[in-house]
C-alpha positions, 0 to 999 in steps of 0.5 A: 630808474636811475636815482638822483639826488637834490638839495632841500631848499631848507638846507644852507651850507656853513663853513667850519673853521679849523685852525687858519683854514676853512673846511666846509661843513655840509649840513644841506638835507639830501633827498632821493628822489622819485620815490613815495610810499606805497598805499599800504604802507601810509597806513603803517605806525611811525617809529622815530628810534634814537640814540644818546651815544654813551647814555649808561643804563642808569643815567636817566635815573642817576642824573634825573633825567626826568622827561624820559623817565616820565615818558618812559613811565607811560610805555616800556622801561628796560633795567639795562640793555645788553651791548654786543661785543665789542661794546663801541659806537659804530659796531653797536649801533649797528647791530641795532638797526641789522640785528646782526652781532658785529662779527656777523655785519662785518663792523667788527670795532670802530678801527679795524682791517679788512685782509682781502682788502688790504685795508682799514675802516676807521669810524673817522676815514669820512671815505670808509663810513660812506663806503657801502662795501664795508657793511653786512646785512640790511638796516633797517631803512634799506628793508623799509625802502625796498619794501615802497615805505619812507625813512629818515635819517638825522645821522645813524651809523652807515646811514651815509652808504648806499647799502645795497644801493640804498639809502634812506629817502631823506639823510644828513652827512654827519656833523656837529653843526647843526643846532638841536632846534632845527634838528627837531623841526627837520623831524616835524617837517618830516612827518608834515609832509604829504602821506605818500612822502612822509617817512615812517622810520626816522633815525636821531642821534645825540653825541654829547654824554658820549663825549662828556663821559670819555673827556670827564669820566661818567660821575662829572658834571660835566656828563650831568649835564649832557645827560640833562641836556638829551632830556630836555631835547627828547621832551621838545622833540616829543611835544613837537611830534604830538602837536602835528597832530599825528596818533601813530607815532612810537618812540624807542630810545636806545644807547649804544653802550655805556661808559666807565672810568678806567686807570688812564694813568697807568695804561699798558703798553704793546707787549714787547714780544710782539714783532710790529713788523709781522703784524698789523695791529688794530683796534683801541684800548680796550681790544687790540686786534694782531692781523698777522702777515705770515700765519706761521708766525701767529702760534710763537707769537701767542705763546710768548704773548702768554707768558709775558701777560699781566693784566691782560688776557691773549686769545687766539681767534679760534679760542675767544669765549664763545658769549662774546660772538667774536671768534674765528667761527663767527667771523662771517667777513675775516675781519677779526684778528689773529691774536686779541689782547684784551685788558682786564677792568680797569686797565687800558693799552696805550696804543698811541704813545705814553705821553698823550693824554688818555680819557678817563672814560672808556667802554668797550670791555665785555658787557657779561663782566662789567655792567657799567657797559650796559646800555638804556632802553626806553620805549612809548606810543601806541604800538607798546604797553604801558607802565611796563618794566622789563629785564636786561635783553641784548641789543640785536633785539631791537631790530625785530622790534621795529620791524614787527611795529613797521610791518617790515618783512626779514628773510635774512639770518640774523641774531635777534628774536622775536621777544622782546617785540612779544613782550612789550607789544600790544595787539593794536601796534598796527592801528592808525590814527 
């Protein structure tokens, strides 16, 4: 069946301005339509998974984040979560919803190349993000909607590609415009809708520690208050689901990494024995990526780059440390550079030019190394044990987690486990209201 697409009535259109010219800003609800859940799976729990972009493991307790901490008490409370590698936006978020480490989904960073293509995927190329050919593996909202049960989607990486041909049955294109309020009512409406409409998955996204910590520096603020902010969301947001009346509802909060300040005013610039034009070069601060044009030029080029190395380290895509899962051997999509430059904490490449002003907030440094790039975790509702603490685990696990809580079957390889869903799971998970 061919599928289509209708704008929801609740939707508007609004007009952003950007200096003296419109650009429109489509905040209209899409719906696909002709599909409902199946029987068996309206009587499956609900898990509304989201995430505080930036949202460092000790935040919460740090800038007293007291609503989450409060709610967390009730259900399951991790010490950190542990990123993948590189630990940036668009690759971690989603290894959480594929289970598949960034070099295995093919997100390998926010910016990156793609040698058979010929091209770049930049996190901000509107064109890219849509572009389901860039995305590895299956999300969890394709694996929910094959299988006949509804998802949402109020923003989540790749959530705007048609993966698989598969889109969630409910979806925003990305923007800031929408006020948190009708964000949280869009949820409600969601989940007071008919059994046979109403999605058990629902993604949710907050931006702003995120951009707080990158614009301030973590210990800000201007941070606090966002921090303060995503609490005060997290807890309305709560109230309103419990007051739909729905039992069954489970809340798993994430982040995708964390955040650190780094020496933006010192930063390092391209090593002058890299050749620009033998290269594409990719990445940001914390990675530097060479794709070489003519592999014969890739081992000189590494020998210089060693010799010439301060406050950096040079691998070749064959020697990466294994614990980062970012080798030649694990890039399932040939999406890794020949050479990494990779920096040492606190330090940063300037990959722009010395005078453009450089965050003192970064993340993106390896996770085994600097713990101020673990993430949070925080899990409640029925499906999860109560009052439970638990130590540090890697991201890829949350993809099992919800599966197991959904009942969603996986037959693809991944890198995640069943573990965490043993720990942290009671036996009823399954139980509707």
């Amino acid at each position: 069946m061919m599928k289509r697409f209708y704008l929801l009535i609740i939707g508007i259109l609004t007009v952003g301005i950007n200096g003296f010219s419109q650009t429109p800003v489509d905040t209209v609800q899409k719906v696909i339509a002709d599909r409902e859940n199946s029987v068996a799976q309206q009587n499956k729990p609900y898990v509304i998974l989201i995430s505080a972009d930036g949202f460092r493991y000790d935040f919460a307790k740090k800038y007293h984040a007291d609503n989450i901490l409060r709610l967390a008490g009730k259900g399951v409370s991790a010490s950190s979560m542990i990123p993948s590698y590189p630990s940036v936006t668009f690759p971690n978020h989603y290894a959480i919803v594929s289970g598949l480490y960034p070099s295995h989904s093919g997100l390998v960073n926010n910016t990156f190349y793609d040698r058979t293509k010929k091209d770049k995927y930049s996190m901000s190329a509107k064109d890219k993000v849509a572009d389901s050919s860039w995305y590895g593996g299956a999300p969890l909202w394709v694996l929910a909607e094959q299988q006949k049960m509804l998802s949402a989607s109020f923003y989540w990486v790749a959530s705007e590609a048609a993966i698989q041909g598969v889109r969630p049955t409910y979806y925003y294109i990305y923007n800031d415009k929408i006020a948190i309020h009708n964000r949280i009512q869009a949820v409600v409406n969601w989940l007071k809708l008919p059994a046979d409409k109403r999605p058990h998955l629902i993604t949710f996204y907050f931006p702003q520690v995120d951009h707080a910590a990158h614009n301030y520096g973590p210990e800000s603020p201007e941070t606090e208050h966002e921090v303060h902010f995503i609490d005060s969301a997290v807890n309305e947001l709560n109230k309103a689901v419990k007051a739909t009346g729905l039992k069954n509802v489970n809340f798993v909060f994430v982040s995708d990494h964390g955040m650190t300040r780094v020496d933006n005013q010192h930063p390092l610039g391209i090593p002058a024995s890299i050749d620009t034009s033998k290269y594409v070069i990719s990445g940001d601060g914390i990675l530097v990526e060479l794709y070489a044009k003519n592999k014969s030029d890739v081992q000189a080029t590494f020998a210089a780059l060693k010799k010439e190395a301060k406050d950096y380290d040079v691998y070749l895509s064959t020697n990466v440390p294994a614990h980062l899962h970012y080798s030649a051997s694990d890039d399932w999509h040939n999406r890794i550079g020949d050479i990494l430059l990779i920096p040492h904490y606190p330090k940063i490449f300037n990959l722009w030019n010395t005078k453009k002003k450089i965050n003192p907030g970064w993340h993106g440094y390896d996770p085994a190394v600097i713990k101020d790039m673990h993430a949070s975790f925080y899990a409640w509702g029925p499906a999860l044990k109560k009052h439970l603490n638990i130590v540090p685990f890697k991201n890829v696990e949350v993809f099992n987690l919800v599966c197991d809580i959904l009942g969603i079957k996986h037959t693809g390889k991944t890198d995640g486990t069943d573990k965490l869903a043993r720990k942290i799971l009671t036996s009823k998970k399954h139980k509707r209201k």
